[in-house]
N, CA, C, O and CB atoms as a CASP TS submission, in Angstrom:
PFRMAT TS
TARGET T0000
AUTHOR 0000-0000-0000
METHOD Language model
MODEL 1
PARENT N/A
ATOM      1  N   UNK     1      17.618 -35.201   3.235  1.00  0.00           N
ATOM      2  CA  UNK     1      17.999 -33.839   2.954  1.00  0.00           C
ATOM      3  C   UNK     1      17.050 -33.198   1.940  1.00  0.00           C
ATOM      4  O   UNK     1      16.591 -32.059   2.028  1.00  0.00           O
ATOM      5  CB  UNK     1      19.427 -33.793   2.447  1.00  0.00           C
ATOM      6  N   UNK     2      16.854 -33.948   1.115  1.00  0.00           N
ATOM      7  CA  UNK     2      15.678 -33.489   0.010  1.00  0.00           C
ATOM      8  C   UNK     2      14.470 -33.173   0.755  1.00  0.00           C
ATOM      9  O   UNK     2      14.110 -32.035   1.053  1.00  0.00           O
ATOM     10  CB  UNK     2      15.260 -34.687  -1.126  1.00  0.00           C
ATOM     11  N   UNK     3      13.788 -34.402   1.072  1.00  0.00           N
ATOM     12  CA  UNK     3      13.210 -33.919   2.017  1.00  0.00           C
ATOM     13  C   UNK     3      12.462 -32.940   2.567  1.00  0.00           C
ATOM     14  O   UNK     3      11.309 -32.520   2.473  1.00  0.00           O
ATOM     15  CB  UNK     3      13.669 -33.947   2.375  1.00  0.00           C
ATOM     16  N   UNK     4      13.952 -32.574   3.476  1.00  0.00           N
ATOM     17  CA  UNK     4      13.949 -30.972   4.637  1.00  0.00           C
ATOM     18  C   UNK     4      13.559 -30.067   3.511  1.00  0.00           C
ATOM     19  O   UNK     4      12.646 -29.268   3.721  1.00  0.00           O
ATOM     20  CB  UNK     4      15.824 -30.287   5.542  1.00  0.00           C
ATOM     21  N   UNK     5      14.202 -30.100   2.220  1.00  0.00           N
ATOM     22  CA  UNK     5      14.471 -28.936   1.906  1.00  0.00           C
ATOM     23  C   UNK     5      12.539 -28.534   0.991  1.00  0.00           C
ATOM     24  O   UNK     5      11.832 -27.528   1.046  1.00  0.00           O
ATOM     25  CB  UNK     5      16.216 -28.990   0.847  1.00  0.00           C
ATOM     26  N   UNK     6      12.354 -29.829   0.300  1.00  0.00           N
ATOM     27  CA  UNK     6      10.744 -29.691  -0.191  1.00  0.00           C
ATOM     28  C   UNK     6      10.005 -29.026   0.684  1.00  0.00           C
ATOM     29  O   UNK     6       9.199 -28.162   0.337  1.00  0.00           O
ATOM     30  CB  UNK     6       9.968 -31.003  -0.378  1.00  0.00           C
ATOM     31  N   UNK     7      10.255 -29.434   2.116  1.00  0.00           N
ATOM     32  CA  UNK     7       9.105 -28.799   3.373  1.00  0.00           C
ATOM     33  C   UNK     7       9.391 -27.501   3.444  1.00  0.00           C
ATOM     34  O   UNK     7       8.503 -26.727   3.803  1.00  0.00           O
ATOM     35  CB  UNK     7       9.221 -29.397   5.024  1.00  0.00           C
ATOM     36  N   UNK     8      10.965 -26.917   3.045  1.00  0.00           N
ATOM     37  CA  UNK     8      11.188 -25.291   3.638  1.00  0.00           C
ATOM     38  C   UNK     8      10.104 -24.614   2.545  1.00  0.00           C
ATOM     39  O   UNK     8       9.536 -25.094   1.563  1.00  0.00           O
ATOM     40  CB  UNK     8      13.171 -24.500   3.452  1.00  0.00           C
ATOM     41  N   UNK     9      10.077 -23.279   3.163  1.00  0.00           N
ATOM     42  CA  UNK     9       9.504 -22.370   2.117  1.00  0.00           C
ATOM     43  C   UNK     9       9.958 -22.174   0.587  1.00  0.00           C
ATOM     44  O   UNK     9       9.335 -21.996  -0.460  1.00  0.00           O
ATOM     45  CB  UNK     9       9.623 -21.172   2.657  1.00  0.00           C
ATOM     46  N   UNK    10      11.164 -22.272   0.883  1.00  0.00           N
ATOM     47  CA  UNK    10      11.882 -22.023  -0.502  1.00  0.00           C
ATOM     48  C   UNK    10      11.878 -23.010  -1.160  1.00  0.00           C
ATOM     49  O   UNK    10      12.163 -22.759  -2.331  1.00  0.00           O
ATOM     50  CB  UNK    10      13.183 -21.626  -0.521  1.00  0.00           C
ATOM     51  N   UNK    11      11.621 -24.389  -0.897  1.00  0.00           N
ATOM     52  CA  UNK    11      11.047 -25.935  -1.895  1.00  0.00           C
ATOM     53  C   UNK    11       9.879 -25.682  -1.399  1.00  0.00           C
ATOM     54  O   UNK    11       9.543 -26.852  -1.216  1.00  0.00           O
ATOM     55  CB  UNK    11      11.651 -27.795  -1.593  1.00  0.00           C
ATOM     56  N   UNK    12       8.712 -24.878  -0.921  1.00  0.00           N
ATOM     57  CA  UNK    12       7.162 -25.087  -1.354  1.00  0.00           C
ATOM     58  C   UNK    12       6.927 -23.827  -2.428  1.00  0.00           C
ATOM     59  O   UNK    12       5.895 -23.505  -3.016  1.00  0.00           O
ATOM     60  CB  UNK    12       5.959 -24.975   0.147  1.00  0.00           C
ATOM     61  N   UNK    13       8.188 -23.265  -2.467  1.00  0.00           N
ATOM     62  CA  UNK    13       7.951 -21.716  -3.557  1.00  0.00           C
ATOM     63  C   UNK    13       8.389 -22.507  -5.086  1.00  0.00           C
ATOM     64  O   UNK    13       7.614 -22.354  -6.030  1.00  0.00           O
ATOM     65  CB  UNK    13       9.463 -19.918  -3.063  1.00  0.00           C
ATOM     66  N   UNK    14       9.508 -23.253  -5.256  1.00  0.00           N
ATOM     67  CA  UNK    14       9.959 -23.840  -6.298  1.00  0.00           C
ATOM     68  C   UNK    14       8.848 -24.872  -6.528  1.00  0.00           C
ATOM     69  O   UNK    14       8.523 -24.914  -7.714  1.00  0.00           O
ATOM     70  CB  UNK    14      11.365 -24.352  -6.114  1.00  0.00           C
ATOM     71  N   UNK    15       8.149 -25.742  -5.712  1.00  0.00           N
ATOM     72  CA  UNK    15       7.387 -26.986  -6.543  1.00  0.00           C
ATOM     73  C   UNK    15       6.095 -25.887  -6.594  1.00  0.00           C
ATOM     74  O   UNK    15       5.275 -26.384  -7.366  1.00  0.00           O
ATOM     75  CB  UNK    15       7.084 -28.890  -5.563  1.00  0.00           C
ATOM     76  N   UNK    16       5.597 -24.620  -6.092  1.00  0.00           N
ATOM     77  CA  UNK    16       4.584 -23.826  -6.673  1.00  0.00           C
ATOM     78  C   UNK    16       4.610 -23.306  -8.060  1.00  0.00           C
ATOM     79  O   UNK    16       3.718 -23.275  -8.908  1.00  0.00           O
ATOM     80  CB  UNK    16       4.459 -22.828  -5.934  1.00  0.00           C
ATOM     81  N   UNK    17       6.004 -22.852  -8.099  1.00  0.00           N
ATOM     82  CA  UNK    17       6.586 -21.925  -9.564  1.00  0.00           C
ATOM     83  C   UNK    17       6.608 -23.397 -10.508  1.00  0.00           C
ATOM     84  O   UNK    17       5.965 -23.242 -11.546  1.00  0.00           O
ATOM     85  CB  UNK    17       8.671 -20.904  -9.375  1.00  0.00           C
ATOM     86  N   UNK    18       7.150 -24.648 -10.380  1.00  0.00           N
ATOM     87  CA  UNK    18       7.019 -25.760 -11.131  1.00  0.00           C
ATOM     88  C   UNK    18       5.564 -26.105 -11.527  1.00  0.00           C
ATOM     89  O   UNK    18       5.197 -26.076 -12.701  1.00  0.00           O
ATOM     90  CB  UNK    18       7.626 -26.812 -10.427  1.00  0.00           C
ATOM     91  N   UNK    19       4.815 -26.407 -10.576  1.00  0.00           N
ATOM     92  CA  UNK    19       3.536 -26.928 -11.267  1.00  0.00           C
ATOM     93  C   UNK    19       2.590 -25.647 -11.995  1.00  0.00           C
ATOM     94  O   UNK    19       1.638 -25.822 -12.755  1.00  0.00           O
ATOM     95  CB  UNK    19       2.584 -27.754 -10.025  1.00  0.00           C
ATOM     96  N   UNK    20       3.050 -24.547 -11.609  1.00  0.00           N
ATOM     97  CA  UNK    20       1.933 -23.530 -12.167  1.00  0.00           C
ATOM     98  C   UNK    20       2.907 -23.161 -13.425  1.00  0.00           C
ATOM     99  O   UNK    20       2.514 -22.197 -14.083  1.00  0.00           O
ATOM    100  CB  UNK    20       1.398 -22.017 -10.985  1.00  0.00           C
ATOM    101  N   UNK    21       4.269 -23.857 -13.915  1.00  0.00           N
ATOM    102  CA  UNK    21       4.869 -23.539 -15.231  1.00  0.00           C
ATOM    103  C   UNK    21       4.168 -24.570 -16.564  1.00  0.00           C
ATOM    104  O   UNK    21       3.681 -25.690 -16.409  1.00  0.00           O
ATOM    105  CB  UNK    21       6.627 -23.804 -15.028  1.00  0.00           C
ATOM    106  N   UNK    22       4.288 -23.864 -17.761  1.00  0.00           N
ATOM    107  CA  UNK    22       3.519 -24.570 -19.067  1.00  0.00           C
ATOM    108  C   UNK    22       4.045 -26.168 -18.904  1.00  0.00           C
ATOM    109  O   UNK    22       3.316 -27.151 -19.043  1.00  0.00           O
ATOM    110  CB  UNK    22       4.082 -23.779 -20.831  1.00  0.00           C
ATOM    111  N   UNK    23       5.838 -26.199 -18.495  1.00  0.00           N
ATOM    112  CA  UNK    23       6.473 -27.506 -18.428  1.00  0.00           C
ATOM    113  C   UNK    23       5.595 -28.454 -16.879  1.00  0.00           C
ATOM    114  O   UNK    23       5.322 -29.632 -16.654  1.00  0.00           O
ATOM    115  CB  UNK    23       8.449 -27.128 -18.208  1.00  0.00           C
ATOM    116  N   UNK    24       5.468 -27.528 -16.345  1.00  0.00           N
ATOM    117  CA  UNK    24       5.042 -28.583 -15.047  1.00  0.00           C
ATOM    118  C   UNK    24       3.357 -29.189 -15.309  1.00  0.00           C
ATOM    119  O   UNK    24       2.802 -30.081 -14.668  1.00  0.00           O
ATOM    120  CB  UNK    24       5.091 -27.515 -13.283  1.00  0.00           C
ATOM    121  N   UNK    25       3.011 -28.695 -16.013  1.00  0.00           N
ATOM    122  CA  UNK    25       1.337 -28.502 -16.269  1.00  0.00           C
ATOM    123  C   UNK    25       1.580 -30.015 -17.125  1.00  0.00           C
ATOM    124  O   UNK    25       1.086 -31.072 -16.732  1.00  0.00           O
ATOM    125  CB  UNK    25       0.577 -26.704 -17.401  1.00  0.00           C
ATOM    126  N   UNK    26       2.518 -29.873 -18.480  1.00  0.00           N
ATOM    127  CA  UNK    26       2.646 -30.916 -19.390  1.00  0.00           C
ATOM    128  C   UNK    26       2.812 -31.947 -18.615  1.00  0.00           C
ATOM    129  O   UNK    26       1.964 -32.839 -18.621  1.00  0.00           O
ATOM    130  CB  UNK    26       3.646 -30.804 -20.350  1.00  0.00           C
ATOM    131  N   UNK    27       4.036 -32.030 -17.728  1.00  0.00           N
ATOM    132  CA  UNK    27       4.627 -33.402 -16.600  1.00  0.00           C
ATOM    133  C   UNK    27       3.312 -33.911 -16.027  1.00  0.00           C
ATOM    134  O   UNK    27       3.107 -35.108 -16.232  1.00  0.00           O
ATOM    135  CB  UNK    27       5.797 -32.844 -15.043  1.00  0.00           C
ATOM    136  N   UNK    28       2.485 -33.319 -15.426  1.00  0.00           N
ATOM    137  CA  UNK    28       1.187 -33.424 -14.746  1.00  0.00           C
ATOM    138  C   UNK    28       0.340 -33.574 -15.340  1.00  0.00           C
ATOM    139  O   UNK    28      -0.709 -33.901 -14.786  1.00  0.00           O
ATOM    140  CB  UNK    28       0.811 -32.618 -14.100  1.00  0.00           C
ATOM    141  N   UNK    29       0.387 -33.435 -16.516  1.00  0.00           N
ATOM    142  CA  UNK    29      -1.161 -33.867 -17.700  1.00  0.00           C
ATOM    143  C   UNK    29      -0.756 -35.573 -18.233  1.00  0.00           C
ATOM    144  O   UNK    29      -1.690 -36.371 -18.314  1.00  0.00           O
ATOM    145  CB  UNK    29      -1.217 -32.430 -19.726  1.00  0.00           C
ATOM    146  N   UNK    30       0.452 -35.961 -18.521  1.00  0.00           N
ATOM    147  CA  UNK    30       1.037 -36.570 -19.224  1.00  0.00           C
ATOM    148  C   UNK    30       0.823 -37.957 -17.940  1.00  0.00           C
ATOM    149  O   UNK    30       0.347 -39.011 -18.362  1.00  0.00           O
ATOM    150  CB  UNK    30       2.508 -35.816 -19.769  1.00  0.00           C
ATOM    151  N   UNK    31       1.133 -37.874 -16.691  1.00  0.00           N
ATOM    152  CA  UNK    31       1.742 -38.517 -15.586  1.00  0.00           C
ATOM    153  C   UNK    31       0.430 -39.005 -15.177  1.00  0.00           C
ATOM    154  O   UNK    31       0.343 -40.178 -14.814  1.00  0.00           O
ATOM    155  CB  UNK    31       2.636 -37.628 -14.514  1.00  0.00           C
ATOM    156  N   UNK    32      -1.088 -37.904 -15.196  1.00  0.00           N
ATOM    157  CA  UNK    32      -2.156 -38.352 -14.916  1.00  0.00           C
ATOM    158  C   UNK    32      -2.588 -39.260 -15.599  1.00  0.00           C
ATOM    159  O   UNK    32      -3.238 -40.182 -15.107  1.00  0.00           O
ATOM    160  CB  UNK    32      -2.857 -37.621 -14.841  1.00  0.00           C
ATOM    161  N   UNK    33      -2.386 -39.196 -16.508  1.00  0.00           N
ATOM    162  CA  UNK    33      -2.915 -40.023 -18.144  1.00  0.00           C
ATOM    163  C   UNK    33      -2.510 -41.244 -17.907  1.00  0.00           C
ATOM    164  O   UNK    33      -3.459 -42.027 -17.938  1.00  0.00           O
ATOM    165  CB  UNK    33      -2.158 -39.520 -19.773  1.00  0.00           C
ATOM    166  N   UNK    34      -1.479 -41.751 -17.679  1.00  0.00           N
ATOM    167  CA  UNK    34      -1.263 -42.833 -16.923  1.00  0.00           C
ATOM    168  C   UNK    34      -1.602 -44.011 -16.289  1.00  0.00           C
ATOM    169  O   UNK    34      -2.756 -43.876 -15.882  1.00  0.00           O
ATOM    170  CB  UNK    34      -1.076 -42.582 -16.475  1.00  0.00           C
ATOM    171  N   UNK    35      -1.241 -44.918 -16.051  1.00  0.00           N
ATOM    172  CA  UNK    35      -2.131 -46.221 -15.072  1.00  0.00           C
ATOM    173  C   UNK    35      -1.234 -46.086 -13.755  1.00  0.00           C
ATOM    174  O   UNK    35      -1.800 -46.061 -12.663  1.00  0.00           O
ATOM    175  CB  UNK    35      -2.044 -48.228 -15.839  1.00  0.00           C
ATOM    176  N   UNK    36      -0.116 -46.015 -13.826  1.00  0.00           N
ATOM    177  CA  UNK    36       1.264 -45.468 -12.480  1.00  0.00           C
ATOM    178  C   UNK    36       0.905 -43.869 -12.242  1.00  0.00           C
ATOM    179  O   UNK    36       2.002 -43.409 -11.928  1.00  0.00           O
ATOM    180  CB  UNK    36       3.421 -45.548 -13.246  1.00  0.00           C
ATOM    181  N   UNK    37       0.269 -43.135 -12.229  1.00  0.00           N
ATOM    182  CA  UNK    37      -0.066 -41.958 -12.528  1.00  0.00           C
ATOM    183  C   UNK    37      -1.349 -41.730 -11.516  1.00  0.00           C
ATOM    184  O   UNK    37      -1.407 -41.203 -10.405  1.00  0.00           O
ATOM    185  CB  UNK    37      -0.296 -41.833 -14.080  1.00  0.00           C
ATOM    186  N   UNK    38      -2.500 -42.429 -12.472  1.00  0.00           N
ATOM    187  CA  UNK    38      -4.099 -42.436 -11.752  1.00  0.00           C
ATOM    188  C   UNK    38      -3.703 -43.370 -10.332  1.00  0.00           C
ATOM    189  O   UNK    38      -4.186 -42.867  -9.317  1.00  0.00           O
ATOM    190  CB  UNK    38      -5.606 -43.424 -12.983  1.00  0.00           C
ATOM    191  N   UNK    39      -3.120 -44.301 -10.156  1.00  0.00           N
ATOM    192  CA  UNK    39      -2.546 -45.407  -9.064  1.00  0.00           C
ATOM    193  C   UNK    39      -2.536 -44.518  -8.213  1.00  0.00           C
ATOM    194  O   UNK    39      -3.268 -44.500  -7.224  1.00  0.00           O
ATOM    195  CB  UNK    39      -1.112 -46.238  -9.207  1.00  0.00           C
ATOM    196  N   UNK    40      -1.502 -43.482  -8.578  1.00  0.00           N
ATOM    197  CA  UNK    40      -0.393 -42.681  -7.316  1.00  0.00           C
ATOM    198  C   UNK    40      -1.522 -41.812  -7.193  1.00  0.00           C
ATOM    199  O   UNK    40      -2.083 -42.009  -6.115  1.00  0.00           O
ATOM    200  CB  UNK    40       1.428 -41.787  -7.755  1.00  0.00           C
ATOM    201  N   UNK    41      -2.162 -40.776  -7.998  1.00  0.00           N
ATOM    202  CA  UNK    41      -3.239 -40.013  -7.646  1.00  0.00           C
ATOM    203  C   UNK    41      -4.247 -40.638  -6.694  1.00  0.00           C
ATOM    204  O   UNK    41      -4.651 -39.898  -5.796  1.00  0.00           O
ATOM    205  CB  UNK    41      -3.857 -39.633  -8.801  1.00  0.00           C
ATOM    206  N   UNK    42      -4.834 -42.181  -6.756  1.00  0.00           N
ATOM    207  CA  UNK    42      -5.674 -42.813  -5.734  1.00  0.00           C
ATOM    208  C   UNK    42      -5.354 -42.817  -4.474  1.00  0.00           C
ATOM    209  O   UNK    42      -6.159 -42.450  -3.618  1.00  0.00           O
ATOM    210  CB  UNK    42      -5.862 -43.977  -5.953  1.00  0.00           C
ATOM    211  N   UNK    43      -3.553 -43.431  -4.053  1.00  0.00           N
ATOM    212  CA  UNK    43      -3.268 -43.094  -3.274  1.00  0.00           C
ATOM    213  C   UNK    43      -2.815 -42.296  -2.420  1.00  0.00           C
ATOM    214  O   UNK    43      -2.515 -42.564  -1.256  1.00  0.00           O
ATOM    215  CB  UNK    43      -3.157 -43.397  -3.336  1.00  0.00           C
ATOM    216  N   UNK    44      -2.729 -41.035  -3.093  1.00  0.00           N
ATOM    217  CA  UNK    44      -2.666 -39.798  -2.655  1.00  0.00           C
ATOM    218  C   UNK    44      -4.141 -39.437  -1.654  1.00  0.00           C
ATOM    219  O   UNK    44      -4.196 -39.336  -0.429  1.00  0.00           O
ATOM    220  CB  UNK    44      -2.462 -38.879  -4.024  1.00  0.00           C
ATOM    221  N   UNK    45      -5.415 -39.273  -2.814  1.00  0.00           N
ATOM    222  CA  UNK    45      -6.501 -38.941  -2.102  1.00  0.00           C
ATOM    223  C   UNK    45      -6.496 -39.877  -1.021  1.00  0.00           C
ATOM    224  O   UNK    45      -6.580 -39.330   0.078  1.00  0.00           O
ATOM    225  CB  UNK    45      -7.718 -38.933  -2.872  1.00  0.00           C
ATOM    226  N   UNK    46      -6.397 -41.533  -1.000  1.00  0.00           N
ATOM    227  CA  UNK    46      -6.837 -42.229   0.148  1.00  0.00           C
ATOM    228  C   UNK    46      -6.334 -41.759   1.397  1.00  0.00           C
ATOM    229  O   UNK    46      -7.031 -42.068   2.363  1.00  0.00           O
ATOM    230  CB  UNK    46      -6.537 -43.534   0.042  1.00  0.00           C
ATOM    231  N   UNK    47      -5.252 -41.057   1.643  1.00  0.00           N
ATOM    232  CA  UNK    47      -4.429 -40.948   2.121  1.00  0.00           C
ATOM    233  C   UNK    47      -4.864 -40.008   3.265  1.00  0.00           C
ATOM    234  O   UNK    47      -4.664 -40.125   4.474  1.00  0.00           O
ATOM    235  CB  UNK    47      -3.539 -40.724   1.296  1.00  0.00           C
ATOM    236  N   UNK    48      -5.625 -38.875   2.450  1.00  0.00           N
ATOM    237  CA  UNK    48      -6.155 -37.611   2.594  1.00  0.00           C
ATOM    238  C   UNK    48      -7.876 -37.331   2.881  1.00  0.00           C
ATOM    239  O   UNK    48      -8.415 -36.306   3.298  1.00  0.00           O
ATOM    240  CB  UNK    48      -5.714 -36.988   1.340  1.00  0.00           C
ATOM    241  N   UNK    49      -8.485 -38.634   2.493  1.00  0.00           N
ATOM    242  CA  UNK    49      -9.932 -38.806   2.878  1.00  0.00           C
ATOM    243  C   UNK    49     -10.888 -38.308   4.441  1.00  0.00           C
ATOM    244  O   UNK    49     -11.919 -37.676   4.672  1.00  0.00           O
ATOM    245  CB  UNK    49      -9.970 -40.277   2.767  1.00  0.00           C
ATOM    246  N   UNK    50      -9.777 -39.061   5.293  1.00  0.00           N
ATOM    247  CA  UNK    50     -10.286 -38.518   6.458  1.00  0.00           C
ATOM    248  C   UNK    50     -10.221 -37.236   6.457  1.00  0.00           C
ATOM    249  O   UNK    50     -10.709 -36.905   7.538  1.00  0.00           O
ATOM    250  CB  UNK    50      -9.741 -38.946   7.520  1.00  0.00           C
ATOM    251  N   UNK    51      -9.817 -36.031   5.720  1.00  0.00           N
ATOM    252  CA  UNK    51      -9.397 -34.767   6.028  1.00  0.00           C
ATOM    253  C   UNK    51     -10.896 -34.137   5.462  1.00  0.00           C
ATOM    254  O   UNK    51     -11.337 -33.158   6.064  1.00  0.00           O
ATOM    255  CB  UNK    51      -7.818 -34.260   5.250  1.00  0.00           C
ATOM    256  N   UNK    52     -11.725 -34.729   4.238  1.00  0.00           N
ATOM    257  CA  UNK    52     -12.375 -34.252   4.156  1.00  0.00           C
ATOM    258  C   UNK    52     -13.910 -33.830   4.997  1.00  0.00           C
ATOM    259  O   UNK    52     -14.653 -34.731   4.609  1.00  0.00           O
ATOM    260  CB  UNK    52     -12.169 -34.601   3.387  1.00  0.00           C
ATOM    261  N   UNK    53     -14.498 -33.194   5.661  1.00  0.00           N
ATOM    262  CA  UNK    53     -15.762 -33.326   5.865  1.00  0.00           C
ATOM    263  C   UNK    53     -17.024 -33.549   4.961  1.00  0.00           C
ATOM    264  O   UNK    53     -17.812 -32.784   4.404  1.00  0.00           O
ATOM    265  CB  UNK    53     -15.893 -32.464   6.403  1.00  0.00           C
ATOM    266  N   UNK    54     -16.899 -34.856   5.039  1.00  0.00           N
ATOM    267  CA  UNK    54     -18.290 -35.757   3.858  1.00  0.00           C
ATOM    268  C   UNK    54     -18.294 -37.022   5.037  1.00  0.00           C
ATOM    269  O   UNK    54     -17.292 -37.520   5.549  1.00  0.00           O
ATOM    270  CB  UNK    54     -17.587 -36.543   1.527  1.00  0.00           C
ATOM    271  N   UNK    55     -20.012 -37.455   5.360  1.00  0.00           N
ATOM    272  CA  UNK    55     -19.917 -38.611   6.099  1.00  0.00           C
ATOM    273  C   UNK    55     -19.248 -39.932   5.557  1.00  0.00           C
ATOM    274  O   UNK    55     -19.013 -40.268   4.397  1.00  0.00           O
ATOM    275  CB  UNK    55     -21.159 -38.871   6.434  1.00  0.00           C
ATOM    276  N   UNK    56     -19.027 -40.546   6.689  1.00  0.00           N
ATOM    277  CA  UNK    56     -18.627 -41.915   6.412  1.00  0.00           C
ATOM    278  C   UNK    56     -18.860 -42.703   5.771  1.00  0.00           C
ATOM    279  O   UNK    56     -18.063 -43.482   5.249  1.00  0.00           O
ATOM    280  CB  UNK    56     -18.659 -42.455   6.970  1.00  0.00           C
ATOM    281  N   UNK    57     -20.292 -42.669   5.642  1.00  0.00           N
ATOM    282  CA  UNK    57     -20.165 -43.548   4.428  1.00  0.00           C
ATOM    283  C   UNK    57     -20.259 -42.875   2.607  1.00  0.00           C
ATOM    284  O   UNK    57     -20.323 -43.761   1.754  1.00  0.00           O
ATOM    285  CB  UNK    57     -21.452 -44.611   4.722  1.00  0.00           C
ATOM    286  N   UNK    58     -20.261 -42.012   2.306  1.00  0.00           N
ATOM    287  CA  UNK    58     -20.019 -41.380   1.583  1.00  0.00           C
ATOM    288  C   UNK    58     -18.036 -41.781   1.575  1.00  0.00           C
ATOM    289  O   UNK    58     -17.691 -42.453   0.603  1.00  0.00           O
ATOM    290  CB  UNK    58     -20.781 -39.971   1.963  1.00  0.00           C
ATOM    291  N   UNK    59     -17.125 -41.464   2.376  1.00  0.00           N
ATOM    292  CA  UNK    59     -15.970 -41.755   2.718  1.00  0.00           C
ATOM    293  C   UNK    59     -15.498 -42.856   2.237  1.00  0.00           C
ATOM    294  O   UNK    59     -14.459 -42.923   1.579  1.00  0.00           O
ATOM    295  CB  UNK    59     -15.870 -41.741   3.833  1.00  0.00           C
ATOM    296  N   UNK    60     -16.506 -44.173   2.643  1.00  0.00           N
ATOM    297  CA  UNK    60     -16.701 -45.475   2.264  1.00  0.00           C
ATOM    298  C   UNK    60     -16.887 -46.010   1.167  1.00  0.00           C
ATOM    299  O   UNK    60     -16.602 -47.169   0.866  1.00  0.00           O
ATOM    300  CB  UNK    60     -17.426 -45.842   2.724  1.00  0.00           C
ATOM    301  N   UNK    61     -17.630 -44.779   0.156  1.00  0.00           N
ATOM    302  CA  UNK    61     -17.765 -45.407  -1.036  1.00  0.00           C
ATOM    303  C   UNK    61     -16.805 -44.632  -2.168  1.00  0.00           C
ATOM    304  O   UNK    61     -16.572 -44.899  -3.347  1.00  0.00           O
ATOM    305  CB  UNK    61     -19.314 -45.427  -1.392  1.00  0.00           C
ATOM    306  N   UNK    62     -16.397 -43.659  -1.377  1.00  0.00           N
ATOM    307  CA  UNK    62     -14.856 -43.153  -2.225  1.00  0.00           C
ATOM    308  C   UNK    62     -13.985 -43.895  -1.991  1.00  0.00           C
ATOM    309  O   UNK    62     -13.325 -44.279  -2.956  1.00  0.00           O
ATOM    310  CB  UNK    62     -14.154 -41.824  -1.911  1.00  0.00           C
ATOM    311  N   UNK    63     -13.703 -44.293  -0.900  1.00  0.00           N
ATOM    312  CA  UNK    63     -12.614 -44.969  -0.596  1.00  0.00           C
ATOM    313  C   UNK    63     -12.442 -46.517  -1.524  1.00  0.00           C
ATOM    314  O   UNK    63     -11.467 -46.843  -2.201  1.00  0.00           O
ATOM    315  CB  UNK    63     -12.728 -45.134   0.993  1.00  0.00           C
ATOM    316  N   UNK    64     -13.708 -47.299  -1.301  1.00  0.00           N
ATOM    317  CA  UNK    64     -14.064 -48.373  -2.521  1.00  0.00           C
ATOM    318  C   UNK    64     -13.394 -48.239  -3.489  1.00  0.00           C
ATOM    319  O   UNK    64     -12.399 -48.906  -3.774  1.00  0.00           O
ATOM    320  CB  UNK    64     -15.329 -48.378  -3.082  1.00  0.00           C
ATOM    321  N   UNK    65     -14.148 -46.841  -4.464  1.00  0.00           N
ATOM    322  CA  UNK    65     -13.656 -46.573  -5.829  1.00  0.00           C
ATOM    323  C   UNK    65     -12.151 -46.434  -5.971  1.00  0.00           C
ATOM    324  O   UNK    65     -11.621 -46.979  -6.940  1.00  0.00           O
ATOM    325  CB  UNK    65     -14.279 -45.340  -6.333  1.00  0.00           C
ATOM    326  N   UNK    66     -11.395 -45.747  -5.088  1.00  0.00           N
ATOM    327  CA  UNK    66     -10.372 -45.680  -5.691  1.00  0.00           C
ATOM    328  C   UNK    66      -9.213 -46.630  -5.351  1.00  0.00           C
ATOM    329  O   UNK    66      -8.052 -46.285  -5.569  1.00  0.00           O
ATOM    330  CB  UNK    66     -10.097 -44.518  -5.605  1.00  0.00           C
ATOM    331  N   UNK    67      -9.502 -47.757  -4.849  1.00  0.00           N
ATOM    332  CA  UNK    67      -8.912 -49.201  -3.851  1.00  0.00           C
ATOM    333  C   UNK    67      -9.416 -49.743  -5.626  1.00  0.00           C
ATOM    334  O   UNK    67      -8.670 -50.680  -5.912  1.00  0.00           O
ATOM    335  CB  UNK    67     -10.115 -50.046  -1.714  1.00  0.00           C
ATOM    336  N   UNK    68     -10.083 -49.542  -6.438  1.00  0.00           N
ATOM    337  CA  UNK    68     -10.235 -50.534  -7.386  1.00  0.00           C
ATOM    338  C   UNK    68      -9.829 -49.483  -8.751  1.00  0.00           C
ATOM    339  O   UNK    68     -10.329 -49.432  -9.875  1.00  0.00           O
ATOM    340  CB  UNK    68     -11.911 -51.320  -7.329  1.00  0.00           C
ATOM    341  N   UNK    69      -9.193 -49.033  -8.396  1.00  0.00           N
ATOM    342  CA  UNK    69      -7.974 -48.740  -9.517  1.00  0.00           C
ATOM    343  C   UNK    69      -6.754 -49.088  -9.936  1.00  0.00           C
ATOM    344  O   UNK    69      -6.244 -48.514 -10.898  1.00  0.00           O
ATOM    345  CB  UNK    69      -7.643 -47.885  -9.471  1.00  0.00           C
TER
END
């Protein structure tokens, strides 16, 4: 149910108004700083790599770096 509701417009308008608030900025400065933080940020990008247009092996050696975090 959470979920559904993050994907509607009205939870992509609330986590917009959250991260662009002074409090959401702090949560997100604080969370990066982190070792559970930079982790989840790695696997976020890995996640998302193929999306970029940069060759493969360029791909390959991002992908490296952040597998050794």
């Amino acid at each position: 149910m959470a979920k559904k509701f993050l994907s509607s417009p009205e939870g992509q308008q609330m986590i917009k108004d959250y991260i662009s608030s002074p409090e959401g900025m702090n949560t997100i400065k604080e969370m990066l700083g982190s070792a559970e933080g930079k982790k989840m940020g790695a696997t976020i990008l890995l996640s998302m790599l193929d999306q970029f247009p940069i060759p493969d092996e360029a791909k390959g050696m991002v992908r490296q770096a952040l597998e050794g975090l």
